[in-house]
Every structure is written in structure tokens, then in C-alpha cells.
C-alpha positions, -999 to +999 in steps of 0.1 A: +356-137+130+345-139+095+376-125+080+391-153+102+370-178+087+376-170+049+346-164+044+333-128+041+332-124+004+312-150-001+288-147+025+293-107+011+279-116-025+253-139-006+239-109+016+237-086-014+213-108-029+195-096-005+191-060-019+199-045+019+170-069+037+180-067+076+150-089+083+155-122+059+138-152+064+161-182+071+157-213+056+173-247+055+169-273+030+179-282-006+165-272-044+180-294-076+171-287-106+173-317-135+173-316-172+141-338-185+134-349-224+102-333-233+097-359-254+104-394-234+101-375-198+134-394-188+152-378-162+184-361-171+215-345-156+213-325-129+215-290-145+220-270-109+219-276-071+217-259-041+222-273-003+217-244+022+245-263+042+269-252+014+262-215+016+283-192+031+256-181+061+248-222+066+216-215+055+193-196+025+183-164+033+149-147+014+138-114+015+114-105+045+094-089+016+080-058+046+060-031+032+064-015+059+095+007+059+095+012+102+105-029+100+127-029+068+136+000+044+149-019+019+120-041+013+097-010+017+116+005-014+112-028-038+074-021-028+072+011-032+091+016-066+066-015-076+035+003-066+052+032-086+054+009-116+016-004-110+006+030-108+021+040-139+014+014-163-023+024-156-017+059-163+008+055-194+006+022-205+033-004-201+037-036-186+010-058-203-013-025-202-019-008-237-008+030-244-039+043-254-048+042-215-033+073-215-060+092-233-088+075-217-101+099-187-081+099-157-081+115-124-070+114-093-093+118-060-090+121-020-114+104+002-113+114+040-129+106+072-151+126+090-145+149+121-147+128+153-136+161+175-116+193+169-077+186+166-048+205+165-043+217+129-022+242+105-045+262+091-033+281+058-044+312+045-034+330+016-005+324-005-002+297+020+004+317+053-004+292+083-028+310+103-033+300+144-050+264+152-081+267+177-057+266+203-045+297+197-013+289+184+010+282+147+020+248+151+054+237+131+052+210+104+068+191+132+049+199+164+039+165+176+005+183+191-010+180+152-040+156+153-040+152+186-078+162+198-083+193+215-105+176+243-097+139+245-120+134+270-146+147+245-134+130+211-154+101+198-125+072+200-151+052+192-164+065+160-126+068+148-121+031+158-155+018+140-149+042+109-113+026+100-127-007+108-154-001+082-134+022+056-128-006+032-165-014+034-173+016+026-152+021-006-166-010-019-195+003-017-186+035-035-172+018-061-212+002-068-224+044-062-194+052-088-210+031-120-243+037-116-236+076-112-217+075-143-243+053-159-270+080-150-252+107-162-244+087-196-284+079-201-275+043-189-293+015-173-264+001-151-271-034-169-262-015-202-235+005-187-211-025-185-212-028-222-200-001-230-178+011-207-156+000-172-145+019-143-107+012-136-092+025-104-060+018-082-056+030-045-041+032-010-048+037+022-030+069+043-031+074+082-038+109+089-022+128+117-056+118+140-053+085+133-080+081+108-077+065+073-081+081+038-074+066+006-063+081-026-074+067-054-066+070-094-099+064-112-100+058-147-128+054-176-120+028-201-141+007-226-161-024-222-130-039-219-107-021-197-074-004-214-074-025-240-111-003-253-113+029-263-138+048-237-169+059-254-176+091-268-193+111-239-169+093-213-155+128-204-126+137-171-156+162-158-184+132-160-163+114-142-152+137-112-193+148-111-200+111-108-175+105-078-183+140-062-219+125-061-214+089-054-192+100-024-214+123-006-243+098-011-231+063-004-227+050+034-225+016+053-245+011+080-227+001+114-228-015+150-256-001+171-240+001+206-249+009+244-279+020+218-262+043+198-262+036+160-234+044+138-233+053+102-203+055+083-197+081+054-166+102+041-161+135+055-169+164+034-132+174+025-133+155-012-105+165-033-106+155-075-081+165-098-079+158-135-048+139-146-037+152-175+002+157-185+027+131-188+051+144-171+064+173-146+054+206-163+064+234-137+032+224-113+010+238-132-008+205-137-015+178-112+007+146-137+013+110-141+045+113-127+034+128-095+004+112-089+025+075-091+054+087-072+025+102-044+006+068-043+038+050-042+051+072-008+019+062+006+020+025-001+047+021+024+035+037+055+016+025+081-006+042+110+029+036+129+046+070+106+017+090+112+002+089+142+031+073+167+014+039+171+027+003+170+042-013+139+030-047+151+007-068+165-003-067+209-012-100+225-022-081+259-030-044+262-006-045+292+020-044+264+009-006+259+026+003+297+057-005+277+051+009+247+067+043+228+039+056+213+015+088+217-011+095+242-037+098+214-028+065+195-026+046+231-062+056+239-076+045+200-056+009+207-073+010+243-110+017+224-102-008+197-090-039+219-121-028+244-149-031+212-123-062+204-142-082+234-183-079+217-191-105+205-211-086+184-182-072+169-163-102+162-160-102+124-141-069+128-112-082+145-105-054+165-080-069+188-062-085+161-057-052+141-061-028+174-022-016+168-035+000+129-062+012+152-090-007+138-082-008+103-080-039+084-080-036+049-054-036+027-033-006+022-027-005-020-058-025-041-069-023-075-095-033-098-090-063-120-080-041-156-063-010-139-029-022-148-007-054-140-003-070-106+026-060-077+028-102-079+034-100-115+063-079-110+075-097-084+075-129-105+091-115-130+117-099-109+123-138-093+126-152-130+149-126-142+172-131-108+171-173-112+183-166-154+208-144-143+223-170-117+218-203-134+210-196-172+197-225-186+216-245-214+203-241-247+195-280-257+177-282-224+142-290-229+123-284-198+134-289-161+117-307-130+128-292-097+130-311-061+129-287-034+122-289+001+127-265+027+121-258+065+123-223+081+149-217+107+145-183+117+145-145+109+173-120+107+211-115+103+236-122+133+260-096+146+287-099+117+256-103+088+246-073+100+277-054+100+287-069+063+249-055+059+253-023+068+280-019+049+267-026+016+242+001+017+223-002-011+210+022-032+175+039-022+165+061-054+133+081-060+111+086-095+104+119-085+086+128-054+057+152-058+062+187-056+022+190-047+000+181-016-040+186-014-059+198+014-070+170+029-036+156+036-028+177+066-058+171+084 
């Protein structure tokens, strides 16, 4: 029918702009753009205008703009090769973020949760043999048993929903534990330590197998003023990794006291630190920028739903679960988390809202303020370069007001989008995935 129509390259090149987004959002409406003297403000020729009428799909279609790559891929890429680039500048420099970061002390740390119950597991041994789980048996990388508890009926749902509910909480608070353990190890007061030196730090969250969060995290040492400051002299890689090994064994956050039990939430004792040291791959014989960014990256586009088999989306009634595709084990944490969802005394956690990431609500990449530039940064400039490259402006132009007003009109491609979609296939490409795991990933 397109063919029919005359219309398929066109509404080709107009898909295309959308970089393989099966989820756009529609919109219709009009944006002109007019030519205005800087110096009299009079209102010139119009310079460019769009009517969404005129397009080829009758209306605009934008990016969806997912993270998540189980709703679209191609979106998932733009934000995981940006993370990558986010990542990087703070390691190498680049990107508003000076060079010299990459001599400042770096490295790169794993934060887990603590046991809630045996699970099933692949033990290694040496020269990484996997040895029998508790059950008895060596499970495949595959073997959709692995985090699943041993006993459901005697795993602490409950904990696992309170501790993802209260994992952001609790890094915030070991980011406080983090400066004054570096402070006290540098002969600091903490109201002193800020003037002469900054912890920097970017991270994400990661659903293990069980269904509980842990974030990796690159943490950095800078000056007083971030990257653009040299660190101080004793502002060593092993100060640092002795002040997060000891900030994250001591810090915790308090929790809910309920049917009078009180929980307390700390990190479970499998801590891993590396030193980031190399540029660049080197044979794995150093943990290095290049695979610590693409690892972040990875992990910045996955949600509970590619770990542990549960829901990529919100539930409005736990009835929807009778429907659902997901695993026993996930269906039971979703049943905990809508269940706490209904005390009031629990309302600020919004476990209902945020019972299909079982409990967690935090965001899944954050950083602090002079780690590196922003993904919004490098999404603006991504828009800019896109509008110069389709409407450059003319070189007596002075500046340019711009009328726009549009009204949404749905999500996602018909039929015959789809197919001219599909048929594009854009590129996916990697920067190098890492050739490394730690130990606390496959728990």
C-alpha cells in the first residue's frame, strides 16, 4: 500500500531518523522558525517550517527515548553507548572533563546485597571449575534454577523487597561514610577535607539473578575542585579502596519495624574493589578504562525484567500476575511488594507503584555533580548537531525565534512503518565488551 501511495522513500528517510525506534512518540502539530534582527528585534523571513500534516507518516514521530532494551533496542543502544561516553570522559577526560582525570586515583568497586536465603548458585573452584550448588548439582550458565531460593517458603521476600526499596538510601548514605573515612585516613576534619580534595563517583544499578540490586560504582579522588584539581599528595588508589572497604561495612539505614520485627539495611559482605589503572585493553592483566565503561554501560540498560524474569512495566491490579510470563520467584517478590504496598506506613516507598522492579525505585545510572558531563548534555548536543545538519542556518542570520506547538497522538509504527522499520536495521555496534566479571556478579 505504500509503494501504491508513492510514498515509501520518503516516509523511508523519515523513519530512519529514527535510528531503528519501534516505539516513537507521535505528535501532531507545527514548528516555524523565523529570521529576527538582533538589533531592531523585527521579525524576518521565515527561515524553515514544518507542518506534521506534510510529512510522509501524517504526523512527527520522536524517539521513545527507552532505556530499557526489553521495550526498544535501539533506544537502549543511544543510552548505553552514552553512558559509555559518560563513563569514559570521567576516566580519560573528554567532553568538557579535563585529561589529567586520568591520573587522579580511580577505582572501580561492587556493592551487593545481603543473603535473604540460600539460592541456587555456580560455585567455582580452581582455575574456574564450577563445583556442585547446595542442591547437589552443576547448574549451566543457563539453568533458569540460578537465584531461585532453595526453600521459598523459608526465604525472607520481605527483606529482599525492603532492601531494594532502601538501596539508594543506603548509598547515599555511604557516600557521607566515604568522605569522612577518607578524611580520617588523610588527618582531616571532614570541614577541612572539602578543601582540599572531592570524591567523584558514577554508578548503576544491576538486578542479580535473586532479584536483589547491586550497584557498581567508579569512584574517583580529585581536588577541591573536581577534575579540573589535581588530587593532593597522599590522595593514593589504596586510601581510597581502604576508605570504601570501611565505609561499606560500617554505614546502614535504619528501616520499617513491622508485625514488630525491625529491619536494618546494610550491604552484604561480598565487596569487590579494583584499582583502575591502564587506558586501554592490555591482555587482562589489568582491570581498564575501557572495560570498566563498556561494563557500566551493559548494565545501564537492563532492568530487573533481564535478570530475574519479572515485568518490564508497571501492574495496576496484582490480578494481572495470573496472566503474566514471568518466574515463580519474581511473582512471589511482586506479590510481597504490592502486599507492603497497602501500609500506610510504608507509603513513601511506593511499593505498588514500583512492585514490577520488585521494590526498587531509584534510578539505575547517577553520578555526582564533577564526575564527568551529563547523559542530557549529550543528548543536547546530539539534538543540535541533527537540527544543523537538516536546516543549516544561513550565515547573515542573526538569531531565530521559533513558534511551535504540538499535541501527542499516540505511540508506535503501523503495520507497513514497521515493516519499512524492520528493514532498515540499523547498526548496533559495541566499544568493546569486557572480557572480565567479579565475583559478586553471579550471585
Amino acid at each position: 500500500m505504500l509503494a501504491s501511495l508513492g510514498t515509501m522513500p520518503e516516509l523511508g528517510r523519515q523513519l530512519s531518523g529514527l535510528g531503528g525506534c519501534t516505539r516513537p512518540v507521535r505528535l501532531n502539530g507545527h514548528r516555524t522558525e523565523y529570521e529576527v534582527n538582533k538589533t531592531t528585534g523585527e521579525i524576518g523571513r521565515v527561515l524553515h517550517h514544518l507542518d506534521s500534516a506534510s510529512l510522509p507518516a501524517g504526523q512527527l514521530l520522536v524517539r521513545c527515548n527507552n532505556r530499557r532494551a526489553s521495550r526498544c533496542a535501539a533506544c537502549a543502544e543511544t543510552y548505553r553507548r552514552d553512558t559509555y561516553h559518560l563513563i569514559t570522559a570521567g576516566l580519560r577526560g573528554g567532553k568538557g572533563t579535563p585529561e589529567r582525570v586520568s591520573a587522579h586515583p580511580r577505582v572501580f568497586a561492587t556493592f551487593t546485597a545481603p543473603s535473604f536465603g540460600p539460592v541456587h548458585n555456580r560455585p567455582t573452584g580452581p582455575a574456574g571449575t564450577v563445583r556442585p550448588c547446595r542442591c547437589g548439582l552443576r547448574h549451566d550458565v543457563g539453568d533458569a534454577a540460578l537465584g531461585t531460593p532453595l526453600d521459598p517458603d523459608a526465604y525472607d521476600y520481605e527483606a529482599a523487597v525492603l532492601w531494594n526499596a532502601h538501596a539508594g538510601a543506603l548509598w547515599r548514605r555511604f557516600s557521607i561514610y566515604l568522605r569522612r573515612e577518607v578524611a580520617k585516613r588523610a588527618g582531616l576534619t571532614q570541614r577541612a577535607f572539602r578543601h582540599h580534595a572531592r570524591v567523584s563517583f558514577a554508578k548503576v544499578a544491576e538486578y542479580q539473578k535473586r532479584g536483589a540490586v547491586h550497584f557498581h560504582a567508579v569512584i574517583r579522588l580529585d581536588g577541591p575542585e573536581g577534575g579540573d584539581t589535581a588530587p593532593p599528595h597522599w590522595a593514593t588508589a589504596e586510601l581510597l579502596a581502604d576508605s570504601i572497604r570501611a565505609a561499606a561495612t560500617a554505614v546502614r539505614v535504619d528501616g520499617p519495624v513491622i508485625e514488630n520485627r525491625a529491619h536494618t539495611f546494610a550491604f552484604g559482605r561480598q565487596l569487590d574493589i579494583r584499582t583502575i589503572r591502564s587506558a586501554d585493553f592490555d591482555g587482562g592483566q589489568e582491570l581498564t578504562e575501557r572495560a570498566v565503561a563498556a561494563y557500566v554501560a551493559k548494565y545501564a540498560t537492563k532492568g530487573a525484567e533481564a535478570a530475574t524474569g519479572t515485568l518490564d512495566r508497571p501492574i495496576r491490579f496484582l490480578a494481572e500476575l495470573a496472566q503474566a510470563r514471568i518466574t515463580e520467584h519474581a511473582r512471589r517478590m511482586i506479590r510481597i511488594a504490592w502486599t507492603l504496598g497497602a501500609r500506610s506506613e510504608l507509603a513513601d516507598l511506593r511499593l505498588r507503584a514500583w512492585a514490577h522492579m520488585l521494590g526498587f525505585r531509584g534510578h539505575f545510572s547517577t553520578k555526582s555533580r564533577r564526575y564527568s558531563t551529563t547523559l542530557g548534555a549529550l543528548r543536547d548536543a546530539r539534538a543540535e548537531w541533527r537540527r544543523a545538519q537538516a536546516n543549516p542556518a544561513p550565515e547573515d542570520a542573526e538569531t531565530t525565534l521559533v513558534l511551535a506547538h504540538w499535541v501527542f497522538a499516540g505511540t508506535g509504527l503501523s503495520s507497513g512503518e514497521r515493516w519499512l522499520t524492520e528493514s532498515l536495521e540499523p547498526a548496533l555496534g559495541t566499544e568493546g565488551e569486557p572480557t572480565w566479571t567479579t565475583a559478586a556478579t553471579n550471585s
